[in-house]
C-alpha positions, 0 to 999 in steps of 0.5 A: 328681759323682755326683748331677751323672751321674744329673741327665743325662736322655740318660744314663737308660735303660730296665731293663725293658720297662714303663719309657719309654726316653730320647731319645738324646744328640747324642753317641750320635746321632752315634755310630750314624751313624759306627759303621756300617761305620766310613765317615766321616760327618758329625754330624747337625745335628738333634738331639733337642728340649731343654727345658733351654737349657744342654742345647739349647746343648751339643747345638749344640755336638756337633752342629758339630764341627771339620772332620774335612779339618783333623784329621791322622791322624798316625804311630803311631810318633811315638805309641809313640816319644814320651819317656818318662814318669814313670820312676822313678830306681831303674828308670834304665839305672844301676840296671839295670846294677847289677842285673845285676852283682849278679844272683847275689846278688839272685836268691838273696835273691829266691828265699827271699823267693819262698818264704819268706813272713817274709822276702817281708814283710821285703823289702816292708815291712821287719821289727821286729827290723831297726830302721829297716828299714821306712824304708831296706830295704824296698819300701815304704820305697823308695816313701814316698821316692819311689823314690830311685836309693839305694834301688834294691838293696830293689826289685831283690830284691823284684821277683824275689821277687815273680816267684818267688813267682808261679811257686811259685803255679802262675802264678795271680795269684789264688793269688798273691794270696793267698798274700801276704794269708797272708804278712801275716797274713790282715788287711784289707790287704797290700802289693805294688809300690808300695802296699798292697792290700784284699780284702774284698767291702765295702771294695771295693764301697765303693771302686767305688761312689765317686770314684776317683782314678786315675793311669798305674798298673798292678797297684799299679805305675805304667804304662810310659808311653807305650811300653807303655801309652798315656799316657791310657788310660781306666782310668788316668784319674780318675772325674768329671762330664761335662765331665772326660776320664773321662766324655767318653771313656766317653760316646764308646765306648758310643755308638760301639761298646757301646751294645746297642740300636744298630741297628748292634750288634743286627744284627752280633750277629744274624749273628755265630753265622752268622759263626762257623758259617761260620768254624769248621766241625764244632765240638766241645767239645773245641775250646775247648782249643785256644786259637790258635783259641780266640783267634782266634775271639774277636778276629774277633767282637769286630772285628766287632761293633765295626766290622762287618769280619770279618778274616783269619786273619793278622789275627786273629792279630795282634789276639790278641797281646793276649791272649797279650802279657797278661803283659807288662802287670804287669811295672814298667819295672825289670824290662822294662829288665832284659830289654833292653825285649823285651816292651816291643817286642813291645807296641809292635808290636802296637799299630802292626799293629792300627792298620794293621788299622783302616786296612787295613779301612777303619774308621779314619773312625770316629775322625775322628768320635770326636774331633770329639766329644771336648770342646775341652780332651781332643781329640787333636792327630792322630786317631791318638793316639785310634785307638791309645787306643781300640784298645788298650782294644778289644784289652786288655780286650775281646779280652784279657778276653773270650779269658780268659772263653771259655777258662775256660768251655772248662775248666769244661765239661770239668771241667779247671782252667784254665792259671794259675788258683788250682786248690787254690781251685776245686772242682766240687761237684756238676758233677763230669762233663763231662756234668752241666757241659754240661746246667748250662750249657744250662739258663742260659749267663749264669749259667754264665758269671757263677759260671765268671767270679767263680771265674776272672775275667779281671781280677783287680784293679784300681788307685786311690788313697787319697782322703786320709790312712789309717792302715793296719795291716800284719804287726800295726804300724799305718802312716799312709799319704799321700793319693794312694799306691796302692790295689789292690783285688783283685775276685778276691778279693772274689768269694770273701768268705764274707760275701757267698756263703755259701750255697754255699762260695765256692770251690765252682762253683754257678751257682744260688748265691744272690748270683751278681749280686753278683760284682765281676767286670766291675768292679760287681755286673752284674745286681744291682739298684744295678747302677747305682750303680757309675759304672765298671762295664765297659762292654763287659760285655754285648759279652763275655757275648754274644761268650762265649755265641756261641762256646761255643754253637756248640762245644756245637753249640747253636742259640739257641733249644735253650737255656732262656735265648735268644743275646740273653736278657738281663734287662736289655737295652734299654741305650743307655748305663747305667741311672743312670751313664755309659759 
């Protein structure tokens, strides 16, 4: 499959300025057109010369959509009201119930397996001196049955564990983490949810360099689907070729929206500082504290260079209920039944308001277009299933992920640890003034940026599965796990391995460390050299870096050109899609 992406000349384009940039694709043809303004266009019938019959014919193909007057918008609360999918039996109301008759006696078990990392072990993987209890009394056992209503007493003490030890880290999925890496004896792999989870840099930069089979799971739990999360959410779904879903769908949002050397995307970024100016009058450092307008200044600048509309204030609120409604995301169904489906409700109105957004902008033609690209067998029956998709992308991971970003670089500047991060972890070294902060920052943002985000990254981790049958060891007793159970593989981690930086000690801040482009930050080592060679690196990664940099700047003060490294400078940006694999 992979040799199968590198063979598509349309997807190769240029890292530097002595290489010859390809000629576009249909697709991103198309998607420069519909991207401006988010006024509903047409596909171009003209499309580039092709040598290769088979590449002539697709182009034909993208090039005679279905007719987007036969497309149906469709209502978003069919979307969110759909039935459910894939709900476990010990997350049936039955279950819930009982969980609440006995809240006091999980609650107190909980709390000792919060705090106490033997008894954690012993109620997620079951304890030699108990027998059978791996198999009947724990989590794990729990999960290699299939999660069976019987079962159910092991997950209600194990989700309020969890949920106690994560407070008792300070909030700090990354000091979490590791503090259930040390329960189990600081080895390759531990378990948590419903499969066991891998650390080091190698391990995962081999899982993200190859096939990875993915399905409707969050944080190593499946998805709440599709009242939380939409039902084939790119990154629930398995990587491919270019005829699988994955590939299309990733195809369509770098030409649409990310690919940098749009017309569209250099002039929007162009005048977003202005923008920004004109928004956020006499700034100062001290602002990047205030996240409500931290927040809102993010989703009005990733709104805009998606779609060139730059939204109220009451708008930009709404869209930065995903940053805020993070929270919701890790909790499995168990726990979002157990308190009456609030966040539940508080995602699914999100979503509806930010499609009212597309539409109230007059934006929503876009995705009358996208789907008229999408391949026969993966287009929506209503666009409005693709409107919600995409959108939620946009806003979990694009605003979410970059609020995250620009509030850590806040922090970092001012010498303070950020909300929820793993403090004991972060040392500031020989930036230990606001001012030496400042001056490092100036001298290379992207750098500054990059060691802020490996240190404090917005995504921690992320979900596959096991390509075939592993024999695992775990607390010292080896298990031999079935293909396709859960493989978390923890970034955050891995962006500390002391065999990857050790230059400079890992937890220690150093923006001139040796392998910073080595950081698995935005899923893939951006800037390294086989930057290429993982196929689901983030492809809104330049988006965030420049979205970050605009407003950091412009608290600082900062005009472009003040700077040793320029608003636009990156190294490689002559990007259409990715040097070697697809967006």
């Amino acid at each position: 499959w992979l040799k199968q992406i590198k063979g598509q000349p349309h997807l190769l384009v240029a890292a530097g300025p002595e290489e010859a940039r390809q000629e576009p694709s249909p697709r991103r043809a198309a998607g420069a057109m519909a991207s401006a303004g988010g006024t509903l266009v047409e596909t171009p019938t003209e499309q580039v010369e092709s040598k290769d019959p088979a590449g002539a014919a697709q182009a034909e193909t993208a090039a005679t959509p279905p007719s987007t007057e036969a497309m149906k918008w469709g209502s978003i609360d069919e979307v969110l009201n759909a039935d459910l999918i894939d709900v476990p039996q010990d997350a049936w109301y039955i279950s819930v119930v009982c969980m609440w008759f006995t809240c006091l006696y999980n609650l107190i078990q909980g709390i000792f397996g919060g705090l106490v990392k033997m008894v954690f072990v012993c109620f997620s993987v079951g304890t030699c001196w108990i027998p059978c209890s791996d198999k009947l009394c724990s989590a794990m056992g729990s999960v290699l049955m299939g999660r069976p209503l019987f079962m159910a007493f092991t997950w209600w003490r194990y989700v309020l564990s969890a949920l106690i030890a994560l407070v008792a880290n300070g909030k700090s999925r990354l000091a979490l983490f590791m503090w259930e890496w040390e329960s189990f004896g600081s080895g390759d792999y531990w378990w948590h949810g419903e499969g066991v989870w891998c650390w080091k840099y190698v391990d995962c930069e081999r899982i993200l360099k190859s096939y990875q089979d993915r399905k409707a799971a969050f944080g190593a739990v499946r998805a709440c689907i599709p009242d939380l999360f939409p039902t084939n959410l790119l990154i629930f779904l398995p990587t491919g070729g270019q005829e699988s879903h994955w590939y299309q769908m990733r195809d369509l949002l770098h030409a649409f929206f990310l690919d940098t050397g749009l017309k569209d995307y250099r002039t929007r970024m162009t005048q977003l500082p202005g923008k920004v100016r004109e928004d956020w009058k006499n700034p100062k450092l001290e602002d990047l504290s205030d996240l409500p307008l931290v927040q809102r200044m993010v989703s009005k600048c990733i709104f805009w260079m998606m779609f060139g509309k730059w939204v109220s204030d009451v708008d930009a609120d709404v869209l930065a209920k995903w940053r805020t409604l993070a929270s919701q995301f890790i909790l499995p169904r168990l726990v979002h039944r157990f308190l009456f489906n609030l966040g539940i409700k508080k995602v699914k109105q999100t979503r509806a308001e930010t499609v009212e957004i597309v539409k109230k902008y007059e934006v929503d033609g876009v995705f009358y277009t996208m789907n008229g690209q999408l391949g026969e067998k993966y287009r929506k029956k209503t666009v409005v299933e693709l409107c919600d998709e995409v959108m939620f992308a946009i806003g979990f991971a694009g605003i979410g992920g970059t609020c995250a970003a620009v509030e850590s670089v806040g922090s970092f500047l001012q010498c303070k640890i950020p909300a929820e991060s793993a403090a004991k972890h972060i040392k500031w070294g020989q930036y230990d003034t606001s001012e030496k902060m400042v001056a490092k920052y100036k001298a290379n943002p992207e750098k500054y940026i990059k060691e802020t985000c490996r240190m404090d990254p917005p995504v921690t981790s992320a979900t596959t599965a096991l390509m075939a049958d592993t024999k695992i060891t775990l607390k010292g007793k080896e298990y031999t796990f079935p293909k396709h159970l859960l493989n978390q593989y923890v970034l955050s981690m891995a962006n500390r391995d002391e065999s990857v930086f050790k230059d400079v000690k890992p937890e220690v801040f150093e923006p001139d460390r040796e392998h910073l482009n080595k950081a698995l930050t935005w899923n893939g080592a951006f800037g390294a050299s086989d930057e290429g060679d993982f196929p689901r690196i983030c492809p809104g990664r330049y988006l965030s870096l420049d979205v970050t940099r605009t407003i950091v700047h412009h608290a600082l003060g900062i005009r472009a050109e003040e700077t040793a490294s320029t608003l636009n400078g990156h190294e490689v940006r002559v990007v259409g899609n990715e040097r070697e694999t697809p967006i």
